[in-house]
C-alpha positions as CSV (number, residue, x, y, z in Angstrom):
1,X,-34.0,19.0,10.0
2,X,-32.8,18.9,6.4
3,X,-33.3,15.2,4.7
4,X,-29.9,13.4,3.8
5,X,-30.3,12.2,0.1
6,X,-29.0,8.8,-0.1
7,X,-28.4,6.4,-3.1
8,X,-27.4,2.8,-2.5
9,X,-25.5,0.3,-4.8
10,X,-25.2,-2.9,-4.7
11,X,-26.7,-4.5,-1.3
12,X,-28.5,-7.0,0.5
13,X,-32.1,-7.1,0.9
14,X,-33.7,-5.5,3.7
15,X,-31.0,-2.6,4.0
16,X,-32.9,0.7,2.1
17,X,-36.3,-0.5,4.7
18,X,-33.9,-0.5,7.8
19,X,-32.2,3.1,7.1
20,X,-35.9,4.7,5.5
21,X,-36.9,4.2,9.1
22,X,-34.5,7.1,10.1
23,X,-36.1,10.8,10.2
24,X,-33.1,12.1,8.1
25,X,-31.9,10.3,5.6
26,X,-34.2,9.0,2.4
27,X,-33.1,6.5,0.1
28,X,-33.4,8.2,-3.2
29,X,-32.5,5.1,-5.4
30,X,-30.6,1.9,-5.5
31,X,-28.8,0.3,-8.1
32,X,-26.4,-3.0,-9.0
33,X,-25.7,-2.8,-12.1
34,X,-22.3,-0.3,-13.7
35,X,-24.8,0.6,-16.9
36,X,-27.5,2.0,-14.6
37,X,-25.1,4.8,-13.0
38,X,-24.0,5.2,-16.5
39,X,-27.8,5.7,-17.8
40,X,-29.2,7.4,-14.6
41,X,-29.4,11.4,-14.5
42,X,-30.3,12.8,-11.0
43,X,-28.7,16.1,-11.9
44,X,-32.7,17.6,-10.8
45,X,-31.8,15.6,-7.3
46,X,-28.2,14.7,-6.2
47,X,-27.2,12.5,-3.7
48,X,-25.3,13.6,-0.6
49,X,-24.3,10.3,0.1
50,X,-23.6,7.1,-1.9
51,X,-23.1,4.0,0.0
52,X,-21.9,1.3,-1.4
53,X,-22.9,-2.1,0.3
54,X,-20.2,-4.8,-0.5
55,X,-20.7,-7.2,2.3
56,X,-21.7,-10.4,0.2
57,X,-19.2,-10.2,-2.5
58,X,-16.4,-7.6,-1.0
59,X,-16.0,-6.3,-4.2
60,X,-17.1,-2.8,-5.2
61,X,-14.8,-2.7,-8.0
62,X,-12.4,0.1,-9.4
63,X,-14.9,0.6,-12.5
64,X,-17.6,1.0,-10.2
65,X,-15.9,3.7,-7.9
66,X,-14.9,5.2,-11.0
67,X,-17.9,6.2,-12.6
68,X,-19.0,7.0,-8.9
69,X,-16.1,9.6,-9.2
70,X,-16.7,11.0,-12.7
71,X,-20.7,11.4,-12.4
72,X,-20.7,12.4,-8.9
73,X,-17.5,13.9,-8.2
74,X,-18.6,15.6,-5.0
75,X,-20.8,13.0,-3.4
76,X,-18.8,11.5,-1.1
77,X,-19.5,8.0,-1.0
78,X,-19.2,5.1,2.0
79,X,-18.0,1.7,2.0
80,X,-20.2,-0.9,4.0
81,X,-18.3,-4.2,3.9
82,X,-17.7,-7.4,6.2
83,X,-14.0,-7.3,4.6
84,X,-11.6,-5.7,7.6
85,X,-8.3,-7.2,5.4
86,X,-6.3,-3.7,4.6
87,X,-6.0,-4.1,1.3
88,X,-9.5,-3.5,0.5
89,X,-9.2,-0.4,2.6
90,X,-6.3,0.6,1.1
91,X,-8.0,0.5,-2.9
92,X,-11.0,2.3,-1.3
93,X,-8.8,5.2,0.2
94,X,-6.8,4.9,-3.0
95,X,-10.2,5.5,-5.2
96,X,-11.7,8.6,-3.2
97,X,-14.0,6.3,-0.6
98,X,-15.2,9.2,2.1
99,X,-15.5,5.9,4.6
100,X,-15.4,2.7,5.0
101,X,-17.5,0.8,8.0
102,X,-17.3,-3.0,8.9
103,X,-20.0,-5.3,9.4
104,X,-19.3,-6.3,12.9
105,X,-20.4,-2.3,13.6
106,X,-24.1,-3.1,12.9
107,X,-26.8,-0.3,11.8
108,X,-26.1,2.2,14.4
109,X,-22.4,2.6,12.9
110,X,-23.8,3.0,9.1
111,X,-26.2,5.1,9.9
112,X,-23.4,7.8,11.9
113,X,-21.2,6.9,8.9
114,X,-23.7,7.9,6.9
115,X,-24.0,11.4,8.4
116,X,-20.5,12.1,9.1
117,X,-19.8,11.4,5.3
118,X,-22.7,13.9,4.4
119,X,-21.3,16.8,6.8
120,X,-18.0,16.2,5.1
121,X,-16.1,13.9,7.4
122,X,-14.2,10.9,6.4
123,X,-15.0,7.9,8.3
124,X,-12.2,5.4,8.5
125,X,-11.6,2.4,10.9
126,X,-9.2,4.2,14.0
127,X,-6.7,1.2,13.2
128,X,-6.0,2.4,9.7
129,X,-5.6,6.0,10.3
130,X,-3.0,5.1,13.0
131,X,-1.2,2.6,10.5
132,X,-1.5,5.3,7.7
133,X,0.4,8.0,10.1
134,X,2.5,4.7,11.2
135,X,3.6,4.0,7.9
136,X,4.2,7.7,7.2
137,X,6.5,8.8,10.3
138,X,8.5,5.7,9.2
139,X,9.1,6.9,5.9
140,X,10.3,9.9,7.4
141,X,12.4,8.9,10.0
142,X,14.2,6.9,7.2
143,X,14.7,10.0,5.5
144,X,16.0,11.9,8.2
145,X,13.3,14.8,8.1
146,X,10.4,15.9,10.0
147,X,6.7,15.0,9.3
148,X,6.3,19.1,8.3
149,X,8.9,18.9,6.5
150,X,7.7,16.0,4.4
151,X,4.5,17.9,3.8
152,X,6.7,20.7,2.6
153,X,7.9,18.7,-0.2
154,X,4.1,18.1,-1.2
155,X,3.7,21.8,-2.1
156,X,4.4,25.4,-1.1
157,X,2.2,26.3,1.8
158,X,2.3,29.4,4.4
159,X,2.5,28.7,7.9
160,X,-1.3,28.6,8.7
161,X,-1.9,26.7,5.5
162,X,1.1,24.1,7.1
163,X,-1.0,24.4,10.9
164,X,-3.9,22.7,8.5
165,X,-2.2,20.3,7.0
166,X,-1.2,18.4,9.9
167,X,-4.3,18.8,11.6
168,X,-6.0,17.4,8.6
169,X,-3.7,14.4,8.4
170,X,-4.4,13.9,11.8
171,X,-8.1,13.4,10.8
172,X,-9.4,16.4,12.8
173,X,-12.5,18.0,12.3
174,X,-13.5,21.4,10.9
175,X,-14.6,22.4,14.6
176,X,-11.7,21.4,16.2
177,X,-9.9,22.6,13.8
178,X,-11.1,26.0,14.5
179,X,-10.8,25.4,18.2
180,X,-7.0,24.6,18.2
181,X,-6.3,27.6,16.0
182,X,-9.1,30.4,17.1
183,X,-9.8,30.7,14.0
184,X,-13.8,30.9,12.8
185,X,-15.0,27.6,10.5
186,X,-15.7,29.9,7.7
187,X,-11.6,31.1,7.7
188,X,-11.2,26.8,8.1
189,X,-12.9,25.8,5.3
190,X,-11.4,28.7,3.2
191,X,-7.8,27.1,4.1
192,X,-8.5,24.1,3.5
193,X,-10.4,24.8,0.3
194,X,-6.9,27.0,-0.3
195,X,-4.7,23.6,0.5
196,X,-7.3,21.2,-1.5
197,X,-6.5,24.0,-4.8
198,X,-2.7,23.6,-4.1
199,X,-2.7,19.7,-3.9
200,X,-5.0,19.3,-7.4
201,X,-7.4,17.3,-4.6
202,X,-11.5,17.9,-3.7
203,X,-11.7,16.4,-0.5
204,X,-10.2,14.7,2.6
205,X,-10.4,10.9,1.2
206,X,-8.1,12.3,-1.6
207,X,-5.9,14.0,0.6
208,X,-5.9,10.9,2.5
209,X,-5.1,8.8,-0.3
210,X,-2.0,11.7,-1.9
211,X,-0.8,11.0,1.4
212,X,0.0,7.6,1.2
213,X,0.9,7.4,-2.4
214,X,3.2,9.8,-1.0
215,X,4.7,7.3,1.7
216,X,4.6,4.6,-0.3
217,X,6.7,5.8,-2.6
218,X,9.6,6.4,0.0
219,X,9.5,10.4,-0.6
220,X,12.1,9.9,-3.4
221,X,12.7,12.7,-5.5
């Protein structure tokens, strides 16, 4: 079983003993402070996850998500926080956060997170993703167009490259993915690598995140 390299910022005491105790995942650091993921240089060792742990202050901060971004800008990183409020989804969506997991979830829910985030998934609260798409169709029922077509105006895609899309949007997975479409997870990930290219975007959170900036803008233009 290969060992999921984790780093945690910020946090509560007690947190890097409980998730240690799992088999797969090692804590490989854990910092609080902006200047220390300035200073620190794990290019010999990088993370696969960075969870952020933001439930005594809510606030992970632009700067910090930031630097997360510029020295680890394939890490995804996760969002543990007692703050449900939208908003602070919305600016961790907005800022590249692979997930975001509540509180009220307990350990069991980080720790999935965790690995979900690591295998490339984006881990969201169902009620957002449903508001996201919500907020989306609305936009394009009030411009009189279809949801494929509003993805049209995002970029110039084939038709199996447009088949991804909406399946991506729709938060499905790699495998099912492949099992809607027959097509093998290697000819998946080449697509969507293919569709990340085309949208100037490096993973699902930022795809995520074009999308509503997209909505929210009313599909002017």
């Amino acid at each position: 079983m290969k060992s999921i390299k984790l780093m945690i910022y910020g946090g509560q005491g007690g947190l890097e003993g409980i998730i240690e105790k799992e088999d797969d995942i090692k804590v490989m650091g854990k910092t609080g402070n902006e200047m220390d993921l300035l200073d620190s240089d794990h290019s010999s060792a990088m993370p696969d996850v960075i969870l952020i742990d933001a439930r005594s202050s809510g606030k992970y901060g632009q700067e910090v998500m930031q630097i997360l971004k510029e020295k680890y800008p394939f890490t995804p990183f996760l969002i543990f926080t007692a703050y449900s409020e939208n908003h602070y989804l919305i600016e961790a969506i907005c800022h590249g956060a692979a997930g975001y997991v509540l509180q009220d979830g307990g350990m069991k829910q980080v720790m999935s997170a965790i690995r979900q985030c690591a295998n490339g998934q984006i881990v969201y609260p169902a009620s957002f993703k449903s508001i996201l798409m919500k907020k989306l169709q609305q936009d394009v029922e009030r411009s009189q167009v279809t949801l494929e077509k509003a993805i049209e105006k995002l970029g110039v895609f084939s038709k199996r490259e447009h088949e991804l899309l909406i399946l991506l949007t729709q938060g499905e997975t790699n495998q099912q993915i492949s099992e809607k479409l027959f097509l093998s997870i290697g000819t998946v990930k080449n697509y969507i690598s293919r569709i990340y290219r085309k949208l100037n975007v490096n993973n699902r959170p930022e795809l995520m995140a074009l999308l509503y900036s997209f909505q929210k803008s009313g599909m002017k233009g």
